[in-house]
N, C-alpha and C positions, 0 to 999 in steps of 0.2 A: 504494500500500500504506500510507503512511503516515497517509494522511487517512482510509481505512478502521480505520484502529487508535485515531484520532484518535475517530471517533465512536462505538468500542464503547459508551461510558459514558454517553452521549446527553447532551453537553453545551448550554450553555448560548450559549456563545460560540465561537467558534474562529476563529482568529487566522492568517491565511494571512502569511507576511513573505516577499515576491517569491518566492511556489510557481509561476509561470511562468520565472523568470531566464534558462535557458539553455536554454530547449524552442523546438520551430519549431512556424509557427503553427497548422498543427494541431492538436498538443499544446496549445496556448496554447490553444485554444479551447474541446478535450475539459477540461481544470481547472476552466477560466473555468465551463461549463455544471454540472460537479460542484456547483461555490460556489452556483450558481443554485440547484440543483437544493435541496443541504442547506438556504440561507435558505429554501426554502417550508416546507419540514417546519418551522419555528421558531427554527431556531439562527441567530443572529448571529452574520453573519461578519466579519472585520472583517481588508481585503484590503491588504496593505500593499505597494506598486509605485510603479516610477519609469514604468512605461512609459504613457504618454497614450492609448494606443489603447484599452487593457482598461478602463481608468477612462472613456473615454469615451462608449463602447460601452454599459458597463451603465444608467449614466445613474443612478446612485443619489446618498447622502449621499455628499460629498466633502470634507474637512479636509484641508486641503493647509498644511504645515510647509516650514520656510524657517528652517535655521541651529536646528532646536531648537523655534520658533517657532511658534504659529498662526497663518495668513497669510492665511483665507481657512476657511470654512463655511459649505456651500452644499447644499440640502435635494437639490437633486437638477442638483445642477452638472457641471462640467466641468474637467478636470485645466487649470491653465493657470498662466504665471507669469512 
């Protein structure tokens, strides 16, 4: 519901901050494919997780932070550290 309210306005960007956290993987999957689904329509998304799988998985832009820090930006990397 939230991400549907999220795109009444047809934004630009939208900013997911660990919208998998405490789902099973299922659910982790059905989000994951949402995010997919809105980036075609045009919208940047921009997926912010600890978990390695989801970021692996998509295989997109990856900036990986460290203490604050950028550690690491990679066009179509891999979670790792």
């Amino acid at each position: 519901m939230v991400i549907a309210r999220s795109l009444a306005h047809r934004p630009k960007i939208l900013i997911g901050d660990e919208p998998t956290g405490n789902l099973d993987s299922v659910n982790t999957a059905e989000i994951i494919e949402i995010f997919k689904k809105i980036n075609e329509f045009g919208t940047t998304v921009l997926l912010v997780t600890h978990n390695r799988e989801i970021v692996n998985q998509l295989r997109k832009r990856v900036i990986t932070l460290h203490q604050g820090k950028v550690v690491s930006d990679e066009k179509e990397g891999k979670y790792r550290l």
